[in-house]
N, C-alpha and C positions, 0 to 999 in steps of 0.2 A: 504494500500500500504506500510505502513514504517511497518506494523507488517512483510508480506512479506518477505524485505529487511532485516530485525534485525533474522526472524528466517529459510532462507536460503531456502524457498518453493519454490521460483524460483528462479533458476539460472541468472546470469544477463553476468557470463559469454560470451554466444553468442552475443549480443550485444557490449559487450567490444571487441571482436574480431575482427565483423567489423567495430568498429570504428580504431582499431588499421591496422587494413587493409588498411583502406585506407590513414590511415598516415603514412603506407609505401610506399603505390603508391607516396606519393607524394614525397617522400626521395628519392625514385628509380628513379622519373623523376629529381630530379635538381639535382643530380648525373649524369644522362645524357646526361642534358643540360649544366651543367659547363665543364665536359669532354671531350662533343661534341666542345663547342668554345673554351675549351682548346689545342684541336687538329686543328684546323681551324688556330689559333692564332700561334700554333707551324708548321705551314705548310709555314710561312713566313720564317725562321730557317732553317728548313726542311723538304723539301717537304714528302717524306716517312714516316718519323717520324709522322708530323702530321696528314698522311692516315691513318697510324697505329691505333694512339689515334683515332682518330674518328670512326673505325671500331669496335676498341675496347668500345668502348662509347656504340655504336651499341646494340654490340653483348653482352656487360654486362646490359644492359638496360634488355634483352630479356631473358636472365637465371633468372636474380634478378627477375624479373615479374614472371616467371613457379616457380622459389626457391619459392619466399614472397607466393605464392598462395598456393601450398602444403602443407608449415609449416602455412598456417592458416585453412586449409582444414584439418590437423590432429588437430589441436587444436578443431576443431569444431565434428570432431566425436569423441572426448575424451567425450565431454559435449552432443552431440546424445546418446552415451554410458548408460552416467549416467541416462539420461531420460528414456529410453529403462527400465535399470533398474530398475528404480523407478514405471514406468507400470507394469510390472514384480510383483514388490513387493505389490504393491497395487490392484494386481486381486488375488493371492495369498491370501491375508490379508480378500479382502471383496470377493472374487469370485464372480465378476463379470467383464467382460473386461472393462478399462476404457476412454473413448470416445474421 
């Protein structure tokens, strides 16, 4: 396994990705959630105002989720890529498909 990791036969890439995925979900959500009772809190102030922030809370919660997902969705067929490649080059090599 540490030979593996020292001479780069598998990518660990993909892995890192979803771990970084989902520690954006969680960035996304208390962005949110502070926004959302930021808007709540500002609706005692003013009422519009605080509709606003909270729609806005919303409605940013819900792009950030489609954005964070796409840029992790190309990161991950950059690293499909390389694999692809690497099959590629290795039926090539021993002509034979590899499994």
């Amino acid at each position: 396994m540490l030979n593996q990791f020292l001479n780069f036969d598998k990518l660990i890439g993909t892995t890192l990705i979803k771990v970084m995925y989902y520690i954006g979900l969680v960035g996304i959500a208390l962005y949110a959630i502070v926004t959302f009772l930021g808007g709540l809190g500002m609706m005692t102030q003013s009422f519009l105002g605080g509709l606003g922030m909270v729609i806005a809370a919303l409605i940013g919660a819900v792009v950030g989720l489609l954005f964070w997902r796409f840029i992790c969705e190309i990161y991950l067929l950059f690293f499909r890529i390389s694999d692809d490649l690497r099959d590629i080059k290795n039926m090539k090599s021993t002509g034979t498909p590899a499994s």
